[in-house]
VEXTORZA-917731 format. One record per residue (C-alpha): x, y, z. Coordinates in Angstrom, 3 decimals. Example, Ala and Ser with C-alpha at 12.3 -4.5 7.8 and 13.67 -1.06 7.14 Angstrom:
// VEXTORZA-917731
+----------+----------+----------+
|        u |        v |        w |
+----------+----------+----------+
|   12.300 |   -4.500 |    7.800 |
|   13.670 |   -1.060 |    7.140 |
+----------+----------+----------+
// end
This chain:
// VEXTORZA-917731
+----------+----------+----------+
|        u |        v |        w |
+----------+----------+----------+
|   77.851 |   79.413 |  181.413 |
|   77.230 |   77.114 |  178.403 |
|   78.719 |   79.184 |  176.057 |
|   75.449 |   78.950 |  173.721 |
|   73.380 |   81.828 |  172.376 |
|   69.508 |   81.642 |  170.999 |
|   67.671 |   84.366 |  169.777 |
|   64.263 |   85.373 |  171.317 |
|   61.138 |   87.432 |  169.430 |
|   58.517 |   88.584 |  171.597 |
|   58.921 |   89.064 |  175.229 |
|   55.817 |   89.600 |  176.556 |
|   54.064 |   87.478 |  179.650 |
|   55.197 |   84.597 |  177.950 |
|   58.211 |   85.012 |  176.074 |
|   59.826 |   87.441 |  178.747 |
|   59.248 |   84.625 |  181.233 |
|   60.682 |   82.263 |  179.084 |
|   63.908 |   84.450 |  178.286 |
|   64.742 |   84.437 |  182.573 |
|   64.238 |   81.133 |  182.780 |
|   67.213 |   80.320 |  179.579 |
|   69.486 |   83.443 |  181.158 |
|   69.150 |   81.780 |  184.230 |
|   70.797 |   78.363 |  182.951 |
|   73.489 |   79.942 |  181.598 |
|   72.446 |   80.711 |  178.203 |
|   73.091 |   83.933 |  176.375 |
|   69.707 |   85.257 |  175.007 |
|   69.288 |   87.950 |  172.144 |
|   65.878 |   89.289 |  172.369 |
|   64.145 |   91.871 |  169.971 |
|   60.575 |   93.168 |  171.233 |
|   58.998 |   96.549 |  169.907 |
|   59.062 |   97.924 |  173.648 |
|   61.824 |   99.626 |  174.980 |
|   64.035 |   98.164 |  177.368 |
|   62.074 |   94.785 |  177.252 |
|   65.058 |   92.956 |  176.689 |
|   67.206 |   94.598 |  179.127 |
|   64.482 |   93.731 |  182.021 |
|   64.445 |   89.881 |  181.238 |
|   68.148 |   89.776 |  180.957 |
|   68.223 |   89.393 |  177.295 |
|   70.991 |   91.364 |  174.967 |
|   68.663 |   93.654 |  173.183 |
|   68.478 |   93.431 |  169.156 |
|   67.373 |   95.649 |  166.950 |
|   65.220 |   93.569 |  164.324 |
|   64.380 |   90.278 |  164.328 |
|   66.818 |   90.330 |  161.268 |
|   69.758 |   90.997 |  163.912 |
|   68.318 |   88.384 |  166.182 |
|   68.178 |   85.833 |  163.600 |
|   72.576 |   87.281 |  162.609 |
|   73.013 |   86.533 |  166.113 |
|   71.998 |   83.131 |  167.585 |
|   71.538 |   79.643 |  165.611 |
|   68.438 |   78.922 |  167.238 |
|   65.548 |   81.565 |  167.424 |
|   62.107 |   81.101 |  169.474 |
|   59.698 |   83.400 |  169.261 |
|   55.922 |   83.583 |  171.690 |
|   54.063 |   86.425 |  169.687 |
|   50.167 |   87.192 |  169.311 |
|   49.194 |   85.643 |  166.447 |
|   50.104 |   84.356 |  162.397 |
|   49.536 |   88.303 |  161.195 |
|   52.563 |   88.780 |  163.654 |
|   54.352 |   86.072 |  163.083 |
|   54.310 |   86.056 |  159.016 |
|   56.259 |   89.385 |  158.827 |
|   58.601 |   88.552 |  161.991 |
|   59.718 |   85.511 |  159.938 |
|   59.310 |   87.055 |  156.138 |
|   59.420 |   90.961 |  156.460 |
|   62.499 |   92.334 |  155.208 |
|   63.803 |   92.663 |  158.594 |
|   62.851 |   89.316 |  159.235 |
|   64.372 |   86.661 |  160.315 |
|   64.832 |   84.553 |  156.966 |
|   66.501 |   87.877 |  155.694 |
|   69.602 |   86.999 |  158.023 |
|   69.061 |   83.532 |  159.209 |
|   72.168 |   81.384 |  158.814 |
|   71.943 |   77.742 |  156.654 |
|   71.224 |   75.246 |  159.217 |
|   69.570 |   77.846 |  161.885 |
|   66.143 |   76.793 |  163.659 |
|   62.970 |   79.066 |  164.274 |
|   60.913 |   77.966 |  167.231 |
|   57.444 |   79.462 |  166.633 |
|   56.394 |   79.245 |  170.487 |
|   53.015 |   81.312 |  169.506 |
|   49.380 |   80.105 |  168.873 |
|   48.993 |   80.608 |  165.315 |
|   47.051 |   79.488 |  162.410 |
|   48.090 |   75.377 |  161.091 |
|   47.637 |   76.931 |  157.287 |
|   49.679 |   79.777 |  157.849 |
|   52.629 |   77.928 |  159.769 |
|   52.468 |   75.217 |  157.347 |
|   53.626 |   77.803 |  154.323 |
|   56.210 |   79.269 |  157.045 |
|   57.653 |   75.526 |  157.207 |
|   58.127 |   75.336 |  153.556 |
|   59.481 |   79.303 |  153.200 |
|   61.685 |   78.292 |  155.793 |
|   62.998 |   75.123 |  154.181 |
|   63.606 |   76.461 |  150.758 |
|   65.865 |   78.783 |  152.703 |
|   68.084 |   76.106 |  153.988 |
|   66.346 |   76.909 |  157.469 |
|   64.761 |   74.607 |  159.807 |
|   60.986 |   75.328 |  160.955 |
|   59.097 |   74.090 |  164.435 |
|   56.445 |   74.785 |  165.225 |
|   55.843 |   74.595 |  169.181 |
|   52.777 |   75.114 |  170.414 |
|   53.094 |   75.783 |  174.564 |
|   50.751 |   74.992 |  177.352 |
|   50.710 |   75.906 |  181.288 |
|   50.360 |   79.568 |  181.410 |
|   52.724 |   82.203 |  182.866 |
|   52.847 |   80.105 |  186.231 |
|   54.327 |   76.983 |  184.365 |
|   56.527 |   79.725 |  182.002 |
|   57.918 |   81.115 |  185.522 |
|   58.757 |   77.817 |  186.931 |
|   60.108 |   76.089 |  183.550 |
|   57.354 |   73.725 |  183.546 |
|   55.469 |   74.430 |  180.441 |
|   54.091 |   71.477 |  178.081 |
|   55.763 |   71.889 |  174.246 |
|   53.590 |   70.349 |  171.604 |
|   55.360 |   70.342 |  168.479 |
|   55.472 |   70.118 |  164.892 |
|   58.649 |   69.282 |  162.421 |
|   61.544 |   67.705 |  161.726 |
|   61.504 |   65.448 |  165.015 |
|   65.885 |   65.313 |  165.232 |
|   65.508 |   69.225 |  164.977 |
|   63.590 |   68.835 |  167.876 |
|   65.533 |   66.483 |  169.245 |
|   68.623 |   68.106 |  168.771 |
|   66.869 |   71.357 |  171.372 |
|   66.934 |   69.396 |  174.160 |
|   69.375 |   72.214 |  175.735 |
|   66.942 |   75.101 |  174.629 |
|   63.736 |   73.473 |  176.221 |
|   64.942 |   71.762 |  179.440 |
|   65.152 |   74.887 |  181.375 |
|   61.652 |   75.851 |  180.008 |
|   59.559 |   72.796 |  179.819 |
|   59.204 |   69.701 |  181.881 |
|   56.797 |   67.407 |  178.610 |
|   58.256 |   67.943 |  175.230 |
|   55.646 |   66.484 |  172.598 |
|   56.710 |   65.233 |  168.553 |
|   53.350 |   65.512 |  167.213 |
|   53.714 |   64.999 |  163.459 |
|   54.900 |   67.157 |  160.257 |
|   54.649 |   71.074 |  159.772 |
|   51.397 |   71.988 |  161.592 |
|   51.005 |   70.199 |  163.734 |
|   52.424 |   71.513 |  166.841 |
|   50.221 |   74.150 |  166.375 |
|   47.402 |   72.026 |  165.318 |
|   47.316 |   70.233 |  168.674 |
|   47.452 |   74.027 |  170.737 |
|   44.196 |   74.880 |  169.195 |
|   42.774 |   71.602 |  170.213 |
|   44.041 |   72.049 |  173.891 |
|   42.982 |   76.259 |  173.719 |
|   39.616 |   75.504 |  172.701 |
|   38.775 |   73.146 |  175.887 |
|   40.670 |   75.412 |  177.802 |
|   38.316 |   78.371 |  176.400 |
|   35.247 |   76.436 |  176.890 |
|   36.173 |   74.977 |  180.963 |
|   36.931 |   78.535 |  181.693 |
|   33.957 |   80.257 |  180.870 |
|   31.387 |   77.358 |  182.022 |
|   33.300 |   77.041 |  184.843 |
|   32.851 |   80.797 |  185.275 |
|   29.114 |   80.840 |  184.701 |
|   28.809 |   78.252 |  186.894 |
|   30.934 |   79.827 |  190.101 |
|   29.116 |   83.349 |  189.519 |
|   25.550 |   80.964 |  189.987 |
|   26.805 |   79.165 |  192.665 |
|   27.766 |   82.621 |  194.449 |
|   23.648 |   84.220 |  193.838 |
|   23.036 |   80.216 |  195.024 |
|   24.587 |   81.132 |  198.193 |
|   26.766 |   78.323 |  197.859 |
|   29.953 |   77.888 |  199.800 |
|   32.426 |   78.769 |  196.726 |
|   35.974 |   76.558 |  198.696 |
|   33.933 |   73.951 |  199.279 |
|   32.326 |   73.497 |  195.849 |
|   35.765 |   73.398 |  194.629 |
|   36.334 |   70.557 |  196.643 |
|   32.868 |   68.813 |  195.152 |
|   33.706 |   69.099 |  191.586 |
|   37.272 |   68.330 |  191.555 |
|   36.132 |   64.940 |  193.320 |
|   33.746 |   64.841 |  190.797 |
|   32.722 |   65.005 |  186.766 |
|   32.743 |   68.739 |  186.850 |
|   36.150 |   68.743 |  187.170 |
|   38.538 |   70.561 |  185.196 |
|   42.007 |   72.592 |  184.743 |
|   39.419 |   75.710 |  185.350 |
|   38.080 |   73.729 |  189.064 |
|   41.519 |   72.680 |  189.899 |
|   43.915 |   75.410 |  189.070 |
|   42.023 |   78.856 |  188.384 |
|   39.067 |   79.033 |  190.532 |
|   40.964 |   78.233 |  193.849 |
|   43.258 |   80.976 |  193.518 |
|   40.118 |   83.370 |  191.504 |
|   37.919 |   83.175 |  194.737 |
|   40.328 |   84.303 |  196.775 |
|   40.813 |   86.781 |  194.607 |
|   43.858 |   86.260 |  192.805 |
|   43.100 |   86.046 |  189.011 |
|   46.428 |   84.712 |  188.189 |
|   47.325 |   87.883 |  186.139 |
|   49.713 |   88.068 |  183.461 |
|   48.437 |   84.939 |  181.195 |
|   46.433 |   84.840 |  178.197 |
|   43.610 |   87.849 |  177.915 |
|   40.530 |   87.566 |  177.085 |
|   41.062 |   88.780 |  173.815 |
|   43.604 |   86.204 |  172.846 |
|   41.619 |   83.700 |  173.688 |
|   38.870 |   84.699 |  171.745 |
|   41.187 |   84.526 |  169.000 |
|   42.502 |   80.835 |  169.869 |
|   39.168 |   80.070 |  169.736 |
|   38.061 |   81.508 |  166.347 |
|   41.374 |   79.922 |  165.038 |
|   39.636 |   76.500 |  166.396 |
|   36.764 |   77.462 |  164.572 |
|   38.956 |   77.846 |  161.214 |
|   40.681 |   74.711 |  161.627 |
|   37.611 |   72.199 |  162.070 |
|   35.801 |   74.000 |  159.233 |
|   38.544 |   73.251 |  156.819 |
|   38.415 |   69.470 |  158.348 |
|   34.976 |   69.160 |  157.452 |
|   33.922 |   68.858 |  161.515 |
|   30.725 |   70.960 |  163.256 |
|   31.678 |   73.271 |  165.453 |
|   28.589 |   73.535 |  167.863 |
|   30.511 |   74.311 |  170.987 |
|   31.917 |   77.024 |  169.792 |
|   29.196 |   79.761 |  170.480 |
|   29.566 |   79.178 |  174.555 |
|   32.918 |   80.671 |  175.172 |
|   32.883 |   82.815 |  172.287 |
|   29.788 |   84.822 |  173.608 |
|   31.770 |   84.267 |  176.889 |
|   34.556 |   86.204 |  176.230 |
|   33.009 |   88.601 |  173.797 |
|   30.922 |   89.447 |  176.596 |
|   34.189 |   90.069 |  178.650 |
|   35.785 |   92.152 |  176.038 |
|   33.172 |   94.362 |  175.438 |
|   32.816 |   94.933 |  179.245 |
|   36.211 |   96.272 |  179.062 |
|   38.353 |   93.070 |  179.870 |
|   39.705 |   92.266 |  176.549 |
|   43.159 |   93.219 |  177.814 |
|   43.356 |   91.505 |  180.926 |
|   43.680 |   87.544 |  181.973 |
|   41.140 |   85.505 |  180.761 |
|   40.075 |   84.724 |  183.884 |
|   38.250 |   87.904 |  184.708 |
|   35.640 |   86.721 |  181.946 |
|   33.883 |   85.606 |  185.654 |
|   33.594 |   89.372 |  186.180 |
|   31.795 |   89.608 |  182.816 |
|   29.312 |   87.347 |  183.999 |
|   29.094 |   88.719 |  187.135 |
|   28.460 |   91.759 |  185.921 |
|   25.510 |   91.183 |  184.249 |
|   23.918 |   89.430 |  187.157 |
|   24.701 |   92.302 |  189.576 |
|   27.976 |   93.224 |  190.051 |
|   28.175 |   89.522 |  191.961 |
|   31.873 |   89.049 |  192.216 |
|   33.187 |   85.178 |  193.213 |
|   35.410 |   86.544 |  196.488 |
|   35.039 |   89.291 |  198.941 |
|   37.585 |   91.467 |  197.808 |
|   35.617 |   94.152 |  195.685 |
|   35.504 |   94.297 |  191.985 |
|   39.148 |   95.170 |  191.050 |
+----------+----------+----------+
// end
């Protein structure tokens, strides 16, 4: 054991992966999530608030939805400034708005408490094998100075700049993801009407310019039919993506990709997938041109 303790807020797909993966290395983990028993199945000690969380551990992370969650997990009066300790560190592990997490950084400081914010990257595969990428934003000797908090969780740990800017750089990385994953779903739902041989296209574009993380990590397991469940749905990723949207608008930069994978996965969520991985946005589009699904294994 090493005798350490950190505090964990949200344990979801992400965050409940994330919590195994720090009990497994030894390290006691405090967890507060609104479902009962969540903490108790990841091996966490459940808390009651993240205000007992935050009495508990030194260092809290926390992987929630979005900034509407986040502001009154950090603020509310059960929050975790309410009962965070001088010198304690929040990890804000979630995809949230650079505006928002900026004022959180300077709540946070005027508190004598230390703010990162850490966007992640990988997906619940790289969360279950402690191989996510951490993109962050801070004080970079706070960062530093979690090298025992993120080893068992993340093989790239990334100083990107000042408050913000961890979080900055997720939105940059969701929105290509958002926009490979539907064109690349378009495309594979075409290619199956084409009566192309889906494997072997695979193999074309991932030799080629079409290739993407969509060609070379999704799709190969998607037309086998394994969609890869328990990642980001559909309907987070249309948020990621009208976060993006925010962001470049108040940098003064055009957003004309946008439309593509928000139509894409608007599509998806009004077809009932909102909920689910992203990935089934290729049933969306499949839907409307047939029922055409990209393996042989039915439509569920």
């Amino acid at each position: 054991m090493t005798g350490r303790t950190v505090g964990f807020v949200g344990l979801g797909n992400m965050g409940g992966r994330m919590t195994r993966r720090l009990v497994g290395a030894g390290i006691e983990v405090v967890g507060f999530d609104p479902r009962p028993d969540a903490a108790e199945a990841v091996g966490a000690r459940a808390a009651g608030s993240p205000a007992e969380v935050a009495a508990a551990a030194p260092v809290v992370l926390m992987s929630l939805p979005d900034s509407h969650v986040v502001e009154p997990v950090v603020r509310g009066p059960d929050g975790l400034l309410a009962a965070a300790r001088p010198g304690a560190t929040i990890v804000d592990l979630s995809t949230a708005s650079p505006a928002s997490t900026t004022a959180l950084h300077a709540e946070a400081a005027a508190a004598g408490v230390r703010y990162l914010d850490a966007g992640i990257s990988g997906g619940a595969a790289a969360a279950e094998q402690g191989s996510l990428t951490i993109m962050a934003g801070g004080d970079a000797d706070a960062l530093a100075e979690l090298d025992w908090v993120f080893a068992p969780i993340a093989a790239h740990v990334h100083h990107m700049g000042g408050p913000g800017a961890g979080h900055t750089a997720k939105l940059l990385n969701n929105f290509l993801n958002a926009v490979t994953l539907a064109a690349t779903a378009e495309v594979m739902v075409a290619a199956r009407l084409a009566g192309l041989d889906l494997p072997q296209l695979l193999d074309v574009l991932n030799s080629s310019s079409g290739a993407s993380f969509a060609t070379r990590s999704r799709f190969p397991h998607i037309v086998r039919g394994d969609y890869l469940e328990g990642g980001l749905t559909g309907r987070l990723m249309t948020k990621d993506v009208a976060l993006y949207v925010e962001l470049v608008g108040r940098l003064g930069v055009p957003s004309l990709n946008a439309a593509g994978p928000l139509a894409s996965f608007g599509l998806a969520e009004n077809l009932g997938y909102g909920d689910q991985i992203s990935n089934r946005v290729v049933d969306a589009f499949g839907d409307v041109a047939g029922g055409v699904r990209v393996h042989d294994q039915g439509k569920d």
